[in-house]
PQR file with spaces between the fields and no chain letter, atoms N, CA, C, O and H, PARSE charges and radii, in Angstrom:
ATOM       1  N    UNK     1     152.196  104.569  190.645 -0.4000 1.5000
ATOM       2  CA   UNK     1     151.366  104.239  189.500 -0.0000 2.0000
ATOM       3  C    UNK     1     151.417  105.382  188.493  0.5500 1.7000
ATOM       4  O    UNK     1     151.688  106.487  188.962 -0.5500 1.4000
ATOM       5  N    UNK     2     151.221  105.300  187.326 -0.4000 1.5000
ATOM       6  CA   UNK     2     151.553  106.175  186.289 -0.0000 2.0000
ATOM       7  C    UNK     2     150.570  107.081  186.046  0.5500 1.7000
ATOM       8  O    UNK     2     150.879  107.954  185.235 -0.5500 1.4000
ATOM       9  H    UNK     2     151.000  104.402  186.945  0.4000 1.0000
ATOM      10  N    UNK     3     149.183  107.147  186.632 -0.4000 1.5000
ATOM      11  CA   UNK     3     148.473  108.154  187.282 -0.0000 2.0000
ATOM      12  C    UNK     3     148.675  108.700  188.333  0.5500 1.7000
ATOM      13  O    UNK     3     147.873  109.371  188.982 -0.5500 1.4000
ATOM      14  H    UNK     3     148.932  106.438  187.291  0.4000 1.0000
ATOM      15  N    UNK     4     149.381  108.540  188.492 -0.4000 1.5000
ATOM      16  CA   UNK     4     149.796  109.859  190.480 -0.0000 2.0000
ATOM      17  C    UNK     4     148.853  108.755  190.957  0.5500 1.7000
ATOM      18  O    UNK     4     148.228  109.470  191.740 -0.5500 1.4000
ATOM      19  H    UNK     4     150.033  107.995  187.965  0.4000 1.0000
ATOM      20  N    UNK     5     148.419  107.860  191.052 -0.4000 1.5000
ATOM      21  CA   UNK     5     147.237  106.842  191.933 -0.0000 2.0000
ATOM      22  C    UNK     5     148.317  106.011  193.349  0.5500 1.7000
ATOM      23  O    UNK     5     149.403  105.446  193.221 -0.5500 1.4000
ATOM      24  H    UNK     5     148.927  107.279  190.416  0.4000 1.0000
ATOM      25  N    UNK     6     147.614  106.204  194.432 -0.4000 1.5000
ATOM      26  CA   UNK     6     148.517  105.770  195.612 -0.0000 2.0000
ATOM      27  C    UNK     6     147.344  104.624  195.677  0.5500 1.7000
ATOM      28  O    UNK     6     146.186  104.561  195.263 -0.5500 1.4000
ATOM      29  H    UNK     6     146.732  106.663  194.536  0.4000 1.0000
ATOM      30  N    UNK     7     148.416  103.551  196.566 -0.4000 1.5000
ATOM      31  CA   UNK     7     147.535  102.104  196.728 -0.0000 2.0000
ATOM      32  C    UNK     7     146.859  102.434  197.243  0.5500 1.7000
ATOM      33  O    UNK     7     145.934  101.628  197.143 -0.5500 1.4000
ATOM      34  H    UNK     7     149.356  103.602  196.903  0.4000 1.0000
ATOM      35  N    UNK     8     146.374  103.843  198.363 -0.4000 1.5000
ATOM      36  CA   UNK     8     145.663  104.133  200.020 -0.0000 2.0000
ATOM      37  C    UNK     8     144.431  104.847  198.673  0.5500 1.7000
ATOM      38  O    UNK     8     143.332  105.153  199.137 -0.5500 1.4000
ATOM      39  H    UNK     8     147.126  104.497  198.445  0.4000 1.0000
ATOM      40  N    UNK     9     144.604  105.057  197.298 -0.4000 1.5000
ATOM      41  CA   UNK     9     143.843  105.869  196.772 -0.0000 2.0000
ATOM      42  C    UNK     9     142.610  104.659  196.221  0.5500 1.7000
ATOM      43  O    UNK     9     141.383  104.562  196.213 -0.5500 1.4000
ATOM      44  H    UNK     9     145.497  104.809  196.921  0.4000 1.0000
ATOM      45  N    UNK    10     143.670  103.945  195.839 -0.4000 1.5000
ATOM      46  CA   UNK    10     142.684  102.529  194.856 -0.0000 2.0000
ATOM      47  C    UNK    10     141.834  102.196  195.783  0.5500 1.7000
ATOM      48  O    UNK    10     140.619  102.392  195.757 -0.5500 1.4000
ATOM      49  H    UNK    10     144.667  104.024  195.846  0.4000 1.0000
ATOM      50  N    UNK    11     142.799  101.406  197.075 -0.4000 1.5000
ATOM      51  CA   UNK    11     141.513  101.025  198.301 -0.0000 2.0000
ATOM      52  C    UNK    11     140.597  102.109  198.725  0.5500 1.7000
ATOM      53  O    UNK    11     139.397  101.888  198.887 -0.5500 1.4000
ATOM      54  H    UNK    11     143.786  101.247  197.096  0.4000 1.0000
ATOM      55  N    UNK    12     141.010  103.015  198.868 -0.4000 1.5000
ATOM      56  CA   UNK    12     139.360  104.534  198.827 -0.0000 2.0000
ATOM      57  C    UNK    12     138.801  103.792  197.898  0.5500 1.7000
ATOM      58  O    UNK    12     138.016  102.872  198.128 -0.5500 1.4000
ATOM      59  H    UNK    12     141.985  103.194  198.736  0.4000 1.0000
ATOM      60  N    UNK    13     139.045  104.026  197.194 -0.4000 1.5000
ATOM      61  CA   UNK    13     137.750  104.066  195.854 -0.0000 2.0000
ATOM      62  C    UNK    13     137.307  103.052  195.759  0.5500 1.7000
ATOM      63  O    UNK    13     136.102  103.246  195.602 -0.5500 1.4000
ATOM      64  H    UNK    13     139.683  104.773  197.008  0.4000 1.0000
ATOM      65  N    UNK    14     137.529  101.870  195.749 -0.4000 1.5000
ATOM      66  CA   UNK    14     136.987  100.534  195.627 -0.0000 2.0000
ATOM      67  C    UNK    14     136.277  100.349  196.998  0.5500 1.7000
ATOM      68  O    UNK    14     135.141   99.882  196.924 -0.5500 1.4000
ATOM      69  H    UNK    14     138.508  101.712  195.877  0.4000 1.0000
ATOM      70  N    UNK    15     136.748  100.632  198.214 -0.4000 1.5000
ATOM      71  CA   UNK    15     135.633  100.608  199.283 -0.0000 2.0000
ATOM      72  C    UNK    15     134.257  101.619  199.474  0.5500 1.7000
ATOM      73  O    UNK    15     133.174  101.360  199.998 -0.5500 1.4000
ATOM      74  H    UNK    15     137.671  101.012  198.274  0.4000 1.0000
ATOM      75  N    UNK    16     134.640  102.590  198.976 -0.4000 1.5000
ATOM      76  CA   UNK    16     133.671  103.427  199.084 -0.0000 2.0000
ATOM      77  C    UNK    16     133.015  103.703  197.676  0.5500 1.7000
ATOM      78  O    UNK    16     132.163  104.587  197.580 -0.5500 1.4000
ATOM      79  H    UNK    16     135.519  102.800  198.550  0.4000 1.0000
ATOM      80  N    UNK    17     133.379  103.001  196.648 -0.4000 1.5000
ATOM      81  CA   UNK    17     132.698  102.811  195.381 -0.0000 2.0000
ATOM      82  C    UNK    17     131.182  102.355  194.871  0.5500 1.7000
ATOM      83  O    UNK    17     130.179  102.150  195.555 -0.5500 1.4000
ATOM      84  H    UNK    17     134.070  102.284  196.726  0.4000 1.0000
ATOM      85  N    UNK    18     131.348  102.277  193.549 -0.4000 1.5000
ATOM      86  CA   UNK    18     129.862  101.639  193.143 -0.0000 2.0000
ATOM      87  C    UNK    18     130.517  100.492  192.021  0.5500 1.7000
ATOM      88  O    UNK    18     131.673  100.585  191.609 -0.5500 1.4000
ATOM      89  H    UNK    18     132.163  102.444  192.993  0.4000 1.0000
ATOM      90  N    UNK    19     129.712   99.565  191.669 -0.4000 1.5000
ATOM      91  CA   UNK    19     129.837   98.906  190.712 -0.0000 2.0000
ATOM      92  C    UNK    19     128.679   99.232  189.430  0.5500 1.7000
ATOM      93  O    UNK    19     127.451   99.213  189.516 -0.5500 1.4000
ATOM      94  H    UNK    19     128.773   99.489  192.003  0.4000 1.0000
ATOM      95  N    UNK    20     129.541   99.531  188.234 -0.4000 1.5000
ATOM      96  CA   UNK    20     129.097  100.627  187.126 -0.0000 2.0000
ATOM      97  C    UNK    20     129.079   99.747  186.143  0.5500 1.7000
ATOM      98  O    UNK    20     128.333  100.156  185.253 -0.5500 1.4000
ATOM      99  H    UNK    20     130.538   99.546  188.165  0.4000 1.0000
ATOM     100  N    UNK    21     129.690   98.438  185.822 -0.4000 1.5000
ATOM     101  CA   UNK    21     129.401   97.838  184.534 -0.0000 2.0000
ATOM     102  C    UNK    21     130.111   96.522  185.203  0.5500 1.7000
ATOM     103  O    UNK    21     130.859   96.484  186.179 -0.5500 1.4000
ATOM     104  H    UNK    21     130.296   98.106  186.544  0.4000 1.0000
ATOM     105  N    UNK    22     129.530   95.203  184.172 -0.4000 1.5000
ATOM     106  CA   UNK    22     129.561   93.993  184.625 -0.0000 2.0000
ATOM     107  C    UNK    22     129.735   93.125  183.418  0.5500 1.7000
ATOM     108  O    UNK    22     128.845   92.697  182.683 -0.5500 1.4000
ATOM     109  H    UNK    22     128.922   95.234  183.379  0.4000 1.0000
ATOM     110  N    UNK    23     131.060   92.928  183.331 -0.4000 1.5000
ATOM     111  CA   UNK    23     130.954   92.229  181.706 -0.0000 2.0000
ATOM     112  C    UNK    23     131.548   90.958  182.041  0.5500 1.7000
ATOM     113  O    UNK    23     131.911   90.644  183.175 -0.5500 1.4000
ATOM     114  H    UNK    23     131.783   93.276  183.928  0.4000 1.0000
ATOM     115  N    UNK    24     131.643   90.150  180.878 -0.4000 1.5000
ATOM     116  CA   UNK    24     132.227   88.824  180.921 -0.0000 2.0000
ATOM     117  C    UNK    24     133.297   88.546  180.223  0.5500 1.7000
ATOM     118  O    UNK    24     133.162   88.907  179.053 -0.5500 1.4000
ATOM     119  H    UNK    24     131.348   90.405  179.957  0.4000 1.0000
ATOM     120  N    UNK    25     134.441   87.989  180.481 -0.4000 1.5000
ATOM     121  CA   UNK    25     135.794   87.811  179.618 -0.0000 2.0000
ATOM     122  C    UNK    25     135.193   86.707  178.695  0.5500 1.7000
ATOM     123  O    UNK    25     134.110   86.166  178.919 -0.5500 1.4000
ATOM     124  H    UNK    25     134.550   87.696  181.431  0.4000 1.0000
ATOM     125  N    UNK    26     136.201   86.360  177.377 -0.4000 1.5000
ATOM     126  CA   UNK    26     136.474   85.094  176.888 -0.0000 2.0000
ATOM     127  C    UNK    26     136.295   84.129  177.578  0.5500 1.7000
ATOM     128  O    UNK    26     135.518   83.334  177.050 -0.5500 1.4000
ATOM     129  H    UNK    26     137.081   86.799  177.196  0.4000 1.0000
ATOM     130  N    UNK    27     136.763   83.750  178.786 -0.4000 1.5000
ATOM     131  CA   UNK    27     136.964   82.479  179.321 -0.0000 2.0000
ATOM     132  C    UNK    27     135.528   82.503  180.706  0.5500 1.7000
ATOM     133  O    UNK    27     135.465   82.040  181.845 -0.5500 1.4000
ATOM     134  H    UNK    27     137.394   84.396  179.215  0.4000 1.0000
ATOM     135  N    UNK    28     134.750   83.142  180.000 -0.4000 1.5000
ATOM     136  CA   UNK    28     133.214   83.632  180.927 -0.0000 2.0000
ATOM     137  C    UNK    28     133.332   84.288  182.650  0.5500 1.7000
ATOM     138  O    UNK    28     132.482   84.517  183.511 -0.5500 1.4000
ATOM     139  H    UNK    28     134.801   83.519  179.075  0.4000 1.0000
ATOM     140  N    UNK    29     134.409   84.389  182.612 -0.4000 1.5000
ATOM     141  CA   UNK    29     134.599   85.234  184.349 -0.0000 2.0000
ATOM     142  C    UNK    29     133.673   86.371  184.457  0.5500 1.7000
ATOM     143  O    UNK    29     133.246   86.636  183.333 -0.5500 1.4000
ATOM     144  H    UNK    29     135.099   84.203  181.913  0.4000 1.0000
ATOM     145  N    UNK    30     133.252   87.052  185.248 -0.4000 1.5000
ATOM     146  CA   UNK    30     132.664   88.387  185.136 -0.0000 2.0000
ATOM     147  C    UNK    30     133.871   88.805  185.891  0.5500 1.7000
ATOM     148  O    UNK    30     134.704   88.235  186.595 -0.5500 1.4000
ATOM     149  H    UNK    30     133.600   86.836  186.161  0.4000 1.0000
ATOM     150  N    UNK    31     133.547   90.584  185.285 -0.4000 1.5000
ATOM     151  CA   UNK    31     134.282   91.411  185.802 -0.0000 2.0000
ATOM     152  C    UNK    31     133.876   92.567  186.014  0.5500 1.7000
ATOM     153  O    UNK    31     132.863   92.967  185.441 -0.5500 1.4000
ATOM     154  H    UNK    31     132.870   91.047  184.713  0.4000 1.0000
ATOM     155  N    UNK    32     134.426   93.191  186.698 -0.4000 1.5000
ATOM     156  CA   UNK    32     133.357   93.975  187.604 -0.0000 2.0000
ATOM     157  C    UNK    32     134.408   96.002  187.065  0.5500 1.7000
ATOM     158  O    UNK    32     135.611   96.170  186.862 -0.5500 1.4000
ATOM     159  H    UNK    32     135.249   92.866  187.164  0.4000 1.0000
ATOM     160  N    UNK    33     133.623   96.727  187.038 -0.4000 1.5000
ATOM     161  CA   UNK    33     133.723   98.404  187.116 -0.0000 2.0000
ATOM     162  C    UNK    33     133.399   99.240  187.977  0.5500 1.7000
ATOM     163  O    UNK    33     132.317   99.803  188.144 -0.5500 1.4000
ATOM     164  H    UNK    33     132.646   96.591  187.203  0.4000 1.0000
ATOM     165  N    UNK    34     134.391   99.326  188.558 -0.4000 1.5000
ATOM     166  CA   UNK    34     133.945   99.825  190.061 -0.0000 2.0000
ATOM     167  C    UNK    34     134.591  101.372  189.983  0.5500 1.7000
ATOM     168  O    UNK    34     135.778  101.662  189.830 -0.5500 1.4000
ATOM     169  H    UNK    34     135.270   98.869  188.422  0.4000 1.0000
ATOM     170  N    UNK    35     133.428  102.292  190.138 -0.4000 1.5000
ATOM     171  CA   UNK    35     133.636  103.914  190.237 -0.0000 2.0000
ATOM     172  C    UNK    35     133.425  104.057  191.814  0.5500 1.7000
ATOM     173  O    UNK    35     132.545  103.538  192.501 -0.5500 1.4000
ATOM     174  H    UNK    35     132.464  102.057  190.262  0.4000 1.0000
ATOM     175  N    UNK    36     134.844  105.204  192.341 -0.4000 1.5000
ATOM     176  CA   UNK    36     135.048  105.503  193.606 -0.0000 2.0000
ATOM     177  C    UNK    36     135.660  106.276  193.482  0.5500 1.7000
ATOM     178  O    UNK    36     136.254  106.237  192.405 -0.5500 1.4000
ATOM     179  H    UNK    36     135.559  105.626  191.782  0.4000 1.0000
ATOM     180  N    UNK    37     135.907  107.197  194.167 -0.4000 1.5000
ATOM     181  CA   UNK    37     136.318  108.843  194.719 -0.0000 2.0000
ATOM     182  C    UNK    37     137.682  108.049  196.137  0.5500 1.7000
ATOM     183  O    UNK    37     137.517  107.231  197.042 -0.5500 1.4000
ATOM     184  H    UNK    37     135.425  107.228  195.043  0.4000 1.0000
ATOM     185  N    UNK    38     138.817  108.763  195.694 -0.4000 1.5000
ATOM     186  CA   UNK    38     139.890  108.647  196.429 -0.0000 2.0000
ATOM     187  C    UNK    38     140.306  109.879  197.118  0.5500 1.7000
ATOM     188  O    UNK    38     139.478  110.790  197.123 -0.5500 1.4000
ATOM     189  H    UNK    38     138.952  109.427  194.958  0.4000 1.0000
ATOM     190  N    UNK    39     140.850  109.973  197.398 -0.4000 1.5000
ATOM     191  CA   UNK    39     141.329  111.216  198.730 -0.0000 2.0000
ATOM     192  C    UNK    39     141.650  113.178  197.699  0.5500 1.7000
ATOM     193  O    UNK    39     142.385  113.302  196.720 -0.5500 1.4000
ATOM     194  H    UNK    39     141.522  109.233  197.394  0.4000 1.0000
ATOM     195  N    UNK    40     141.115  113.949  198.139 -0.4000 1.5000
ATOM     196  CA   UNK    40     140.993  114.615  196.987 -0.0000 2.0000
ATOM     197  C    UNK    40     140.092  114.800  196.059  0.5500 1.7000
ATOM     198  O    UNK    40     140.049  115.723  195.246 -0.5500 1.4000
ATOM     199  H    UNK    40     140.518  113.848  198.935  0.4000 1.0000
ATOM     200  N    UNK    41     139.077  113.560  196.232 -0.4000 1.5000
ATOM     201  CA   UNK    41     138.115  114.248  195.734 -0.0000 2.0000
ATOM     202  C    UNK    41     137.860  113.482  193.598  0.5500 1.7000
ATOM     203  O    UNK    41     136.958  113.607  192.769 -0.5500 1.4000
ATOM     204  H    UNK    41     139.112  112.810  196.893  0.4000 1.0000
ATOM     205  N    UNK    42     139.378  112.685  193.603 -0.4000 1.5000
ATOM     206  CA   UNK    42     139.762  112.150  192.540 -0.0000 2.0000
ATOM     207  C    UNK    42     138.601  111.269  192.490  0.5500 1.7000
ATOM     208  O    UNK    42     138.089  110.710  193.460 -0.5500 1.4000
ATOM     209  H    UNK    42     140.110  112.583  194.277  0.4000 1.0000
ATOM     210  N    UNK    43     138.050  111.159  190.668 -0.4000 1.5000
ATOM     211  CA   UNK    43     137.162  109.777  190.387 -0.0000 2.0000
ATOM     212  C    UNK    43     138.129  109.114  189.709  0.5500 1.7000
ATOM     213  O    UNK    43     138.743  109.573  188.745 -0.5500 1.4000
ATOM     214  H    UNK    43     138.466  111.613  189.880  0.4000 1.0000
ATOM     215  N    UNK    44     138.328  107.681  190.355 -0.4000 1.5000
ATOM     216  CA   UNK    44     139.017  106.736  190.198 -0.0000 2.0000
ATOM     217  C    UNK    44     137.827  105.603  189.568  0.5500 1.7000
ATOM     218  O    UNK    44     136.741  105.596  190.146 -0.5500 1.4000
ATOM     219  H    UNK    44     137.829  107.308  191.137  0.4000 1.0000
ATOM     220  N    UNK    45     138.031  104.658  188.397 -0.4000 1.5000
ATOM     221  CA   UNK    45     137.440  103.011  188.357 -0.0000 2.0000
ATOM     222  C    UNK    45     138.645  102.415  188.494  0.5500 1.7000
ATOM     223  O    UNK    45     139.769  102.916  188.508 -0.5500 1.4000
ATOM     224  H    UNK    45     138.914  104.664  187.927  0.4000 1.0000
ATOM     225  N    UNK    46     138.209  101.026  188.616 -0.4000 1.5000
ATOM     226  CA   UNK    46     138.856   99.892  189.010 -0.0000 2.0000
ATOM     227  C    UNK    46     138.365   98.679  188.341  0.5500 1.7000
ATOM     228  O    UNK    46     137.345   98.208  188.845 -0.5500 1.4000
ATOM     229  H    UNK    46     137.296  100.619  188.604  0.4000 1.0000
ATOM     230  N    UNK    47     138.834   98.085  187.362 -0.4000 1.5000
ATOM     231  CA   UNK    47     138.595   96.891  186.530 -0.0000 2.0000
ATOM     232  C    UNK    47     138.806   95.667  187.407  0.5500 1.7000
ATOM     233  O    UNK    47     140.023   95.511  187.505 -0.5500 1.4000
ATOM     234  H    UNK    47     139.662   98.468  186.953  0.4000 1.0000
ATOM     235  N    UNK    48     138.166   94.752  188.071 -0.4000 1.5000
ATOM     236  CA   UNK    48     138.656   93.795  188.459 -0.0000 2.0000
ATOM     237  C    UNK    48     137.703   92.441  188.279  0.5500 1.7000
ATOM     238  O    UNK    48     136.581   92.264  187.803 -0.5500 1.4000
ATOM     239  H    UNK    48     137.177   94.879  187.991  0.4000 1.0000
ATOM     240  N    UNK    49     138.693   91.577  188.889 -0.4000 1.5000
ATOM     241  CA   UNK    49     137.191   89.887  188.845 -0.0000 2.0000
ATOM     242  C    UNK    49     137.922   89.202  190.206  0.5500 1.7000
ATOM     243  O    UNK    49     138.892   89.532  190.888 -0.5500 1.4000
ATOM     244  H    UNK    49     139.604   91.721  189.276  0.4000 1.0000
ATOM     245  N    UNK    50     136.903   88.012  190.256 -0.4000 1.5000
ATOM     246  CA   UNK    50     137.246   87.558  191.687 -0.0000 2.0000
ATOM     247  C    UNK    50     138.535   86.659  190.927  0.5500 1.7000
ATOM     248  O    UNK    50     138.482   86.435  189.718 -0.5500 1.4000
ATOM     249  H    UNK    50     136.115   87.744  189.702  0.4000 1.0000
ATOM     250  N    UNK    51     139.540   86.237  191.667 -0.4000 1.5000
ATOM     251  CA   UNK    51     140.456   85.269  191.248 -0.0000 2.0000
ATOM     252  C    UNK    51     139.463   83.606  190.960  0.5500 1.7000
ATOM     253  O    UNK    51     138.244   83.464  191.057 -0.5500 1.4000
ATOM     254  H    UNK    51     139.583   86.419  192.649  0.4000 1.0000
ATOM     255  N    UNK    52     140.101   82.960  190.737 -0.4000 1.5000
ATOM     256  CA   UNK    52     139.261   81.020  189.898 -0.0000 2.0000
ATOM     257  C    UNK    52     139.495   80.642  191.455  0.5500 1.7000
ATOM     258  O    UNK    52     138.972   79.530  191.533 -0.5500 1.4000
ATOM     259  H    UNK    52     141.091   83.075  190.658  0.4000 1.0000
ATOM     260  N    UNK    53     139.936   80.928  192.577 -0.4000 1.5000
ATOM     261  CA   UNK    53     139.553   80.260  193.726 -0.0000 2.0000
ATOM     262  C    UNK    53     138.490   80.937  194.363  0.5500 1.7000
ATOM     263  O    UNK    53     137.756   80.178  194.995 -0.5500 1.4000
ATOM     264  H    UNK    53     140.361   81.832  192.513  0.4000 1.0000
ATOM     265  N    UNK    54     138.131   82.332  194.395 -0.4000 1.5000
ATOM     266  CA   UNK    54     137.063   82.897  194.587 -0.0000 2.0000
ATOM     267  C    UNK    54     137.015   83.698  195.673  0.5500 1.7000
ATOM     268  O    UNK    54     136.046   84.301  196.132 -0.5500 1.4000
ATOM     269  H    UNK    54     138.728   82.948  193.881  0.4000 1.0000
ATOM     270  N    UNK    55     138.800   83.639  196.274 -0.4000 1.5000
ATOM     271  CA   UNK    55     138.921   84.139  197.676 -0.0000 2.0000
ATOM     272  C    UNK    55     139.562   85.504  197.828  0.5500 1.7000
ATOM     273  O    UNK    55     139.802   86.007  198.925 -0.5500 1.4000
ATOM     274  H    UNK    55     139.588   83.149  195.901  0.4000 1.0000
ATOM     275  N    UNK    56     139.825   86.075  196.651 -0.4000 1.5000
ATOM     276  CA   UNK    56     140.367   87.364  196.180 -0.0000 2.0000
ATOM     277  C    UNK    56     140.263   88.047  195.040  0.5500 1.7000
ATOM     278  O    UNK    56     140.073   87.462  193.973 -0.5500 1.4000
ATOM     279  H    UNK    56     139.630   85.666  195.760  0.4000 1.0000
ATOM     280  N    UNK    57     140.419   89.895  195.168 -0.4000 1.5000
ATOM     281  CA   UNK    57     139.806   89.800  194.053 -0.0000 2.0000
ATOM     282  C    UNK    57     141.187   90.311  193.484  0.5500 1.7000
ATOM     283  O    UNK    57     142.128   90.712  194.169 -0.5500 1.4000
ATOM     284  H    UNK    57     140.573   90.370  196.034  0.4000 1.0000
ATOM     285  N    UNK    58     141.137   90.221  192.045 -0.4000 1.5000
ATOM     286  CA   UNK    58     142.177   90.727  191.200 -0.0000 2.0000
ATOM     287  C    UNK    58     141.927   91.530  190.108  0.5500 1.7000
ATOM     288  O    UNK    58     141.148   91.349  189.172 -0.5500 1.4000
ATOM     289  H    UNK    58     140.373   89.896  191.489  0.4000 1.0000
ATOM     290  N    UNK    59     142.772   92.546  190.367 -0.4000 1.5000
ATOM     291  CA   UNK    59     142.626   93.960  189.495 -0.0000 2.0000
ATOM     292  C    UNK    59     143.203   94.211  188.511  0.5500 1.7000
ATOM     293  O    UNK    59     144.331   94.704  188.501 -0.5500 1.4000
ATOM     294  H    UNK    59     143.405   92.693  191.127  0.4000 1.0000
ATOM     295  N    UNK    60     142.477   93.894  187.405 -0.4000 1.5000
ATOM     296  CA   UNK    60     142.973   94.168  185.751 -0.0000 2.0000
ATOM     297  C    UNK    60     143.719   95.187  185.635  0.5500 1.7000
ATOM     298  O    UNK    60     144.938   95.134  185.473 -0.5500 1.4000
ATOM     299  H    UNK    60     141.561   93.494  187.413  0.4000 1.0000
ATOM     300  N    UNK    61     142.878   96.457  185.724 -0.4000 1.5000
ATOM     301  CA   UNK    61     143.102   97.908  185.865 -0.0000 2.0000
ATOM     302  C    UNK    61     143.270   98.958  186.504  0.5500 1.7000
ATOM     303  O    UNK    61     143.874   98.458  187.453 -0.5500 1.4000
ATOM     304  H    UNK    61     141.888   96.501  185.855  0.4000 1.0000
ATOM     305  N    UNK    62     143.210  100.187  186.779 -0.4000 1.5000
ATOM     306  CA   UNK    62     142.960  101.325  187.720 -0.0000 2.0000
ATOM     307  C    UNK    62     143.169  102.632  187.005  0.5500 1.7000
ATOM     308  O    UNK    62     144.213  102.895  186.408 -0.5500 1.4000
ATOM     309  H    UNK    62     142.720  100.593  186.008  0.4000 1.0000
ATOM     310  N    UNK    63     142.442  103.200  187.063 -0.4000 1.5000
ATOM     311  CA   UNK    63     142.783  104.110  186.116 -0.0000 2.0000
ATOM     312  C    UNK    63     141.898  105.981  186.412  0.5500 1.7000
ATOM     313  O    UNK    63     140.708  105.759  186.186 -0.5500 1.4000
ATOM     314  H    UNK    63     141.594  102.987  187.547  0.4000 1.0000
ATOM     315  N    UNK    64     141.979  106.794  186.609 -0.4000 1.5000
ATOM     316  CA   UNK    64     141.516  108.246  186.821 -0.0000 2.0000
ATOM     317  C    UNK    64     140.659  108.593  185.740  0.5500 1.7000
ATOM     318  O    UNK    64     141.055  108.632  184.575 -0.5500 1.4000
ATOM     319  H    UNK    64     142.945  106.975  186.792  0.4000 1.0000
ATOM     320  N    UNK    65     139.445  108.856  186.112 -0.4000 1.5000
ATOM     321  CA   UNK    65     138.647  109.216  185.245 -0.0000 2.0000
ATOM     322  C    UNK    65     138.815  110.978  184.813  0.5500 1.7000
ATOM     323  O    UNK    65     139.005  111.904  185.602 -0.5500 1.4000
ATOM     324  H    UNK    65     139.123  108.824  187.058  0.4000 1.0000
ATOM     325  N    UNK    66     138.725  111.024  183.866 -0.4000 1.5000
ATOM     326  CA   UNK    66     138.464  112.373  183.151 -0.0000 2.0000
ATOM     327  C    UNK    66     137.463  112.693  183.351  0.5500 1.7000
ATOM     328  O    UNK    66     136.611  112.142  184.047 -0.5500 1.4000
ATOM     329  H    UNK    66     138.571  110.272  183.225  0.4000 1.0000
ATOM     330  N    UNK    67     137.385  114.106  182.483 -0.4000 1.5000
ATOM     331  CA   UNK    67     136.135  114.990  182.423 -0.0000 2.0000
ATOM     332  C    UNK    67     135.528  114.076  180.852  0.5500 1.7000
ATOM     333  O    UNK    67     136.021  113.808  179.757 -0.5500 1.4000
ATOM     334  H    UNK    67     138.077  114.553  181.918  0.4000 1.0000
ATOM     335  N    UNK    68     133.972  113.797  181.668 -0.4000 1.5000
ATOM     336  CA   UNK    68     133.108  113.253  180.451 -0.0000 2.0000
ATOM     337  C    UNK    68     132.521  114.289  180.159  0.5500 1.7000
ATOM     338  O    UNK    68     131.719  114.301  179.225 -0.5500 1.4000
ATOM     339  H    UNK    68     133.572  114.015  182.558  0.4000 1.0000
């Protein structure tokens, strides 16, 4: 991934995460902002929504947070 982000990093962070913001697309889906800490100590979010069958979820984004 074009952040140094390993898949073993995304799943850290999304399991051991929080959900930080909750918005709605155009087509009214919610989608979810999920802040989590990956191996190292990295703050990682994760943009995602459940898929239209409801049985997975699917990830817009992923991305390393900076210094706020």
């Amino acid at each position: 991934m074009a952040d140094g982000l390993t898949e073993d990093d995304v799943e850290e962070s999304v399991l051991n995460g929080q959900i930080v913001r909750v918005q709605t697309d155009h087509l009214g889906r919610r989608r979810y902002t999920i802040e989590g800490t990956a191996a190292g100590g990295r703050r990682v979010r994760t943009v995602c929504r459940y898929s239209d069958a409801g049985d997975r979820i699917v990830m817009i984004t992923v991305y390393e947070v900076g210094e706020e």
